[in-house]
N, C-alpha and C positions, 0 to 999 in steps of 0.2 A: 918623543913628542908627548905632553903634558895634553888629554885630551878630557872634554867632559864626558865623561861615562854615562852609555848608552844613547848619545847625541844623535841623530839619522837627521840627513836632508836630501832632501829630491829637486831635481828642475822643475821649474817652472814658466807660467808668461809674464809676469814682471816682478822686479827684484823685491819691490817693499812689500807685495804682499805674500808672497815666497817666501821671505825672512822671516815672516812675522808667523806665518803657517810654522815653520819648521821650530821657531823661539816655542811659541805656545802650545805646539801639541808635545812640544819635550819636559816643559815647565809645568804644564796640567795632565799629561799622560793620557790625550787623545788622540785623534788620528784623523781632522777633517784637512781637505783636499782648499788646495790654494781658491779655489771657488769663494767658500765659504769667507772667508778672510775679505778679498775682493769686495764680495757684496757687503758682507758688515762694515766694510770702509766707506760706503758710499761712493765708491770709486768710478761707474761710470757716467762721464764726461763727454760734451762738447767743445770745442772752441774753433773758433777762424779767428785768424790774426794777422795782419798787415802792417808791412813798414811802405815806406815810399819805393823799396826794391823788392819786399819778400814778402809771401804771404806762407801760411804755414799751418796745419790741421792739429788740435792737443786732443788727445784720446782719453785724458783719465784725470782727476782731479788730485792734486798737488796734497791735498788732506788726507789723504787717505790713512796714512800717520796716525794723527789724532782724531780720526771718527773709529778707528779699530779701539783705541783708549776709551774712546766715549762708549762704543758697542759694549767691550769687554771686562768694561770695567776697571781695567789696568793704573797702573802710576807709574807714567814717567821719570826718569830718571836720567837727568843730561850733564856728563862731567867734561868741563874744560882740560884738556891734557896734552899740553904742549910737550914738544921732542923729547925731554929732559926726565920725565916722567911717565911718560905713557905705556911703556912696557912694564913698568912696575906695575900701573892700575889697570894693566889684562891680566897680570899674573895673578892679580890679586882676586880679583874676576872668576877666573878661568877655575883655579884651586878651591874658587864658593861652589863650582857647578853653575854658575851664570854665564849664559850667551853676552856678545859684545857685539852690538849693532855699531856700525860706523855707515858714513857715506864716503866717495871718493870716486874717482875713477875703474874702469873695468879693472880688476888687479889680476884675471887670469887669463882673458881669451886675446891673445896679439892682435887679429882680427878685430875685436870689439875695438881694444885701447889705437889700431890704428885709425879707427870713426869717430872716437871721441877727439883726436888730434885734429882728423880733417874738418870737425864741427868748426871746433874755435878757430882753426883756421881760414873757412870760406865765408862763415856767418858770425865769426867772433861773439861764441856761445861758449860761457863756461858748460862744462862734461860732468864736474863732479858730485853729482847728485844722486849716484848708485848705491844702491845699499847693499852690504856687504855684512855678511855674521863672523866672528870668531869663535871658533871653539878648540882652538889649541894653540899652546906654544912650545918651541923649543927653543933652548937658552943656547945649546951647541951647538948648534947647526941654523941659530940664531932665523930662526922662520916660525909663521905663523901659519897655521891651519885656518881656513875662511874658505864659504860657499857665497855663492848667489842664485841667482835663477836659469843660471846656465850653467856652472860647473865647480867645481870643489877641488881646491888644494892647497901646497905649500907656496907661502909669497915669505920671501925674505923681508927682514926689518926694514933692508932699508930702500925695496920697494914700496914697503907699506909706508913709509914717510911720505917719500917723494910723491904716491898718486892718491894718498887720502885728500879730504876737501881742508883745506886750508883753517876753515875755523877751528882745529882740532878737536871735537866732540865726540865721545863715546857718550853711545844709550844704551841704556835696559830698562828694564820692564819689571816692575812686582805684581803679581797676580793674584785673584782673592781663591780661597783654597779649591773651588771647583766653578765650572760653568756651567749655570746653572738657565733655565727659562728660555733657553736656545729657540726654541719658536717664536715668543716675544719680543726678542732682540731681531730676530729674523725682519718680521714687520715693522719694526720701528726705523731697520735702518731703511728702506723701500718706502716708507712715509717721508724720513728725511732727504732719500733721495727726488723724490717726485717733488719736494717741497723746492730743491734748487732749483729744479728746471723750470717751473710753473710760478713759483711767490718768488722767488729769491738769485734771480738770475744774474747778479754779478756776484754770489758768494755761492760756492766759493772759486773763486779766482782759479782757472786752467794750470796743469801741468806747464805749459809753454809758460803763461806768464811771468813765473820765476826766471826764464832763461832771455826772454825775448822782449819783454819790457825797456827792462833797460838796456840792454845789451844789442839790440837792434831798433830801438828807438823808436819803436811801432807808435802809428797815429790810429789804429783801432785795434782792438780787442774785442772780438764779440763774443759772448758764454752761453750756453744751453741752447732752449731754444730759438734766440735773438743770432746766436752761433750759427743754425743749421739755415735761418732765413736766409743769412748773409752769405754763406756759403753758395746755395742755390742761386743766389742773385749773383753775386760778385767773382766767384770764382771762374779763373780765365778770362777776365772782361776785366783785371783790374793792373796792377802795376806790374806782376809779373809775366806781363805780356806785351810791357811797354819795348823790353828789348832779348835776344837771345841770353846777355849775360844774366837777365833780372830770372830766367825764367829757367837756366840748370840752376842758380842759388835756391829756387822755390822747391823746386823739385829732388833737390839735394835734401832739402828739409823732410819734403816727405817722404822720400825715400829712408833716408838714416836716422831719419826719428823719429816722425810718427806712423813710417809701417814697419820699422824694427822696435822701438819703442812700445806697441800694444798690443805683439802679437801675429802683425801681420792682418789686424782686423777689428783695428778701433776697441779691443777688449769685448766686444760683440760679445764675442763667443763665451769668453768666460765671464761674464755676466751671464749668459742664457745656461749656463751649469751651474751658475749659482740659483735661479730659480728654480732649476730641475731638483737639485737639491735639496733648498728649502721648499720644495714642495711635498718632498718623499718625509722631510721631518716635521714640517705642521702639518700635511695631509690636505693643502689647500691645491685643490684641484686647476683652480685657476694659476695659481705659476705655474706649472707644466704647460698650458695654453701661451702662456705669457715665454714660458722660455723660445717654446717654438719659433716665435715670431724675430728674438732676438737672437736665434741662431741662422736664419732667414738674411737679417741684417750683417752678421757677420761675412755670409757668402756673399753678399754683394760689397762691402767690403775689399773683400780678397780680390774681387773681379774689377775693383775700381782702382785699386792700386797693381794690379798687373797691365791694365792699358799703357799703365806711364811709366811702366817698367821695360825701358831700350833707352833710345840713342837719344839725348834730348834735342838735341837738332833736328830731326827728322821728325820726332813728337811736336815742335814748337812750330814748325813748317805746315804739318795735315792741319792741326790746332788754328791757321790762320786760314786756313782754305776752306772753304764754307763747302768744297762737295767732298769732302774726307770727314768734318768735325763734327759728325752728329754722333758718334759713339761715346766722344768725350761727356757730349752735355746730356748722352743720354744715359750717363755711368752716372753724373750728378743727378739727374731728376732719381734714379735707380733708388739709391742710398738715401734721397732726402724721404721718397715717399714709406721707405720700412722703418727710418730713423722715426718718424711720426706716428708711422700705425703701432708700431712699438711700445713706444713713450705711451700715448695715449691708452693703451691695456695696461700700462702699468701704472697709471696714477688710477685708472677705475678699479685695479684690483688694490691700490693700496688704500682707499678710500671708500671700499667695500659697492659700487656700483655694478 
């Protein structure tokens, strides 16, 4: 196995900023924690989304891509590489000492790839938007080395055909010689974040909204905090409570995608480590306050998706019965009021108030 020398990568809570941690601290020869990446992405997100059958929760904003470029400086680099080619431009890759981002399907945990099959097949959701790194190959034994956010190993070529994403794209990344003003960038991306949810609330567009747009033909989309209003309002009082079948599809969703999808906790959590973080490197006393409050968020979270974790039939049943359903809606007021007091400390801390 043809590998790049001295490459390390670690699990993480979600794949793109995982990859992007593991790309840049091997590329710049530091060592910040999938946190830091996360928050320079601008990564955390709202969204409530509805079709005439499903409603469905997005935890992280779909940008996170190119707000990490914009953070870090970076230049993208996106090559088209159809079948015929495309081991050649890893190989080619691989022998500079450059990482190969791809997306595609889970390509190592049977588990995963058997949820990604059941997505497209109960919600007919394309799966293939996982990102995945290369850092090695072998021509005999005709496999490729690649991690993600959960685990690292060999996938055969012609694995790696059949579950990459169809547009064939290989990324990388050039980086400018060191990273520099790390404070700086710190506050600018918590300004740009505070900036979506408060000025700019349909940009940028939900995680979900790549999958569920078109793909389930949704008649709302709501983002930030037009998102958490609607949530509070609407949730279980809308279509997927018109029948049992509307209502395991709903829950299907947020079960397999957006509480395996962000951690188990809305990214909550590693947002309030990215503050902790950025608080120990600009010394602003206030993130640490601020992280508090979205680690707060994150446990009720994890307690609002373990209500709905059992039998959806016996959940849809309490759910109609008004002397069983006040845990439900008191899990939603639970989460709307931390999602707020949260938000609100962090546009006053990005905004100097």
């Amino acid at each position: 196995m043809k590998m790049i020398e001295g490459f390390k990568v670690k699990i993480g809570t979600l794949c793109i900023s995982s990859v992007l941690r593991d790309i840049t601290n091997h590329m710049l020869g530091v060592n910040y924690g999938e946190e830091i990446y996360y928050g320079l992405g601008c990564g955390l997100f709202f969204a409530y989304t509805m079709s005439n059958e499903v409603v469905g929760l997005g935890g992280f904003t779909d940008l996170i891509l190119d707000n990490l470029r914009d953070s870090l400086t970076l230049t993208k680099v996106e090559t088209y590489a159809p079948d015929d080619v495309v081991f050649d431009k890893i190989r080619f890759s691989i022998d500079a000492g450059l990482p190969v981002l791809v997306s595609g399907l889970h390509f190592h945990s049977k588990e995963d790839l058997a949820l990604d099959t059941e997505a497209t097949e109960k919600l007919d959701l394309p799966m293939n938007y996982h990102y995945t790194i290369i850092a090695g190959y072998d021509d005999e034994t005709k496999e490729l080395f690649m991690a993600d956010n959960k685990s690292s190993g060999n996938v055969s070529y012609e694995n790696f055909l059949k579950f990459r994403d169809h547009r064939n794209m290989l990324t990388q990344f050039l980086f400018p010689p060191t990273l520099e003003h790390l404070d700086a960038r710190i506050y600018a991306a918590i300004r740009k974040l505070t900036d979506y949810w408060y000025r700019m609330p349909e940009n940028p567009k939900s995680f979900a909204d790549v999958y569920t747009t078109d793909f389930l033909h949704l008649s709302n989309v709501y983002n930030t905090m037009e998102g958490l209003e609607n949530f509070r309002k609407l949730f279980l009082h809308g279509p997927e409570m018109e029948s049992l079948e509307n209502f395991q599809k709903s829950m299907f969703f947020i079960q397999a995608i957006s509480y395996r999808g962000t951690g188990g906790d809305m990214t909550r959590g590693l947002y309030s480590r990215f503050l902790r973080e950025g608080g120990a490197i600009t010394g602003e006393d206030k993130m640490l306050e601020v992280s508090k409050l979205y680690a707060t968020a994150a446990r009720e979270w994890r307690k609002f998706f373990k209500i709905f974790d059992g039998n959806p039939t016996v959940i849809y049943e309490q759910i109609k019965d008004e002397t069983q359903n006040s845990v439900f809606f008191e899990a939603i007021e639970q989460v709307y009021q931390c999602e707020m007091t949260a938000m609100s400390a962090l546009n006053d801390l990005a905004y100097g108030k």
